[in-house]
C-alpha positions in Angstrom: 0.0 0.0 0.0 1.5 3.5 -1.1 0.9 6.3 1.9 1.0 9.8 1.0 1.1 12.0 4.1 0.3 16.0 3.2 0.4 18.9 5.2 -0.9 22.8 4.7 -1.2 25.7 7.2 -1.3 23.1 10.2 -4.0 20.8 8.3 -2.8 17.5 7.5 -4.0 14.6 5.3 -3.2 11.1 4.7 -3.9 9.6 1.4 -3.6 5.9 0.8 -3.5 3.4 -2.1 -4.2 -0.1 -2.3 -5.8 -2.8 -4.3 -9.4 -1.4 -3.6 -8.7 2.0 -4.8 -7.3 5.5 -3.1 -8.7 7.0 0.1 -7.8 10.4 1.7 -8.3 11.1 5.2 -8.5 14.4 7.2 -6.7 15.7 10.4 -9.1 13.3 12.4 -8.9 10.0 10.4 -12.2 10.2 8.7 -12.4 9.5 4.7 -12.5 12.9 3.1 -13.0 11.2 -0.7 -12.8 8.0 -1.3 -12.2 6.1 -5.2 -12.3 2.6 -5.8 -9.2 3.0 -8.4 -5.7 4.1 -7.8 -6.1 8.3 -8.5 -2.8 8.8 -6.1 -0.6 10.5 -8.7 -3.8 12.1 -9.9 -4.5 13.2 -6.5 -1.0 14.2 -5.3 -0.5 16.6 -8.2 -4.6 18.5 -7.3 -3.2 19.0 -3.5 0.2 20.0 -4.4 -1.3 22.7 -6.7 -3.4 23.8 -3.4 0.0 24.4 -1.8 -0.3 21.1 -0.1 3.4 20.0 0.8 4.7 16.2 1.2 5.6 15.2 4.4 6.1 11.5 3.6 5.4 9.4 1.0 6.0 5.6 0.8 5.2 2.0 1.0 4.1 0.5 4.0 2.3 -3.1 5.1 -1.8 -1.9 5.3 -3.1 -1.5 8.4 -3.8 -4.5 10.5 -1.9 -6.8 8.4 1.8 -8.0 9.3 4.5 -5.9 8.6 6.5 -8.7 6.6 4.8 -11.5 4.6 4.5 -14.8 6.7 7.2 -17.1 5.4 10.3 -19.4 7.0 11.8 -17.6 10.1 15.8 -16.7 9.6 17.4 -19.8 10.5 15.1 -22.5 10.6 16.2 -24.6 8.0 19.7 -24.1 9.4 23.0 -22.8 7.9 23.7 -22.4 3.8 25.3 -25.1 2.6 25.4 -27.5 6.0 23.4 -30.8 6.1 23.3 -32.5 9.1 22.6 -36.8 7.9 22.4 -39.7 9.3 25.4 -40.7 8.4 27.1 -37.7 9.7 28.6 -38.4 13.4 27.5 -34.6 15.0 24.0 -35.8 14.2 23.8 -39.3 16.1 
C-alpha cells in the first residue's frame, strides 16, 4: 500500500492506495474522498497545486496486516550449505 502523508497551514492529510482504490483522510482520520481505483498520482498533483506539501510518502504493510509476509523464520532450516545426515557423526 502507497501512503501519501500531506500537510498545509497546520492541516494534515493522509492519502492511501491499495488494491481497492485511493482514500484520503483528514486531520481526524475520517475519509475525506474516497475512489475505488488508484487516483494517487492524480490526487497528489490536485493538493500540491493547493500548496499542499509532502511530508512523507512511501510504501508501508496496510493496516492490521503483518509488517513482513508470513514465510520461513531466519534460520530454521539451518546454515547455507550445512546438512546434518544420518550418516554424519555430530548428528547421532
Amino acid at each position: 500500500m502507497r501512503e501519501t502523508k500531506l500537510e498545509r497551514a497546520g492541516d494534515r492529510r493522509v492519502m492511501r492506495t491499495d488494491d481497492a482504490g485511493t482514500t484520503v483522510l483528514d486531520d481526524a482520520g475520517k475519509v475525506a474522498a474516497e475512489h475505488g481505483t488508484d487516483m494517487h498520482e492524480t490526487l497528489l498533483a490536485d493538493f500540491q497545486a493547493e500548496g499542499w506539501q509532502v511530508a512523507a510518502d512511501g510504501d508501508r504493510a496496510p493496516p492490521g496486516s503483518p509488517a513482513k509476509p508470513p514465510g520461513a523464520v531466519a534460520g530454521d532450516s539451518g546454515a547455507p550449505g550445512l546438512k546434518a545426515t544420518e550418516s554424519d557423526p555430530a548428528s547421532g
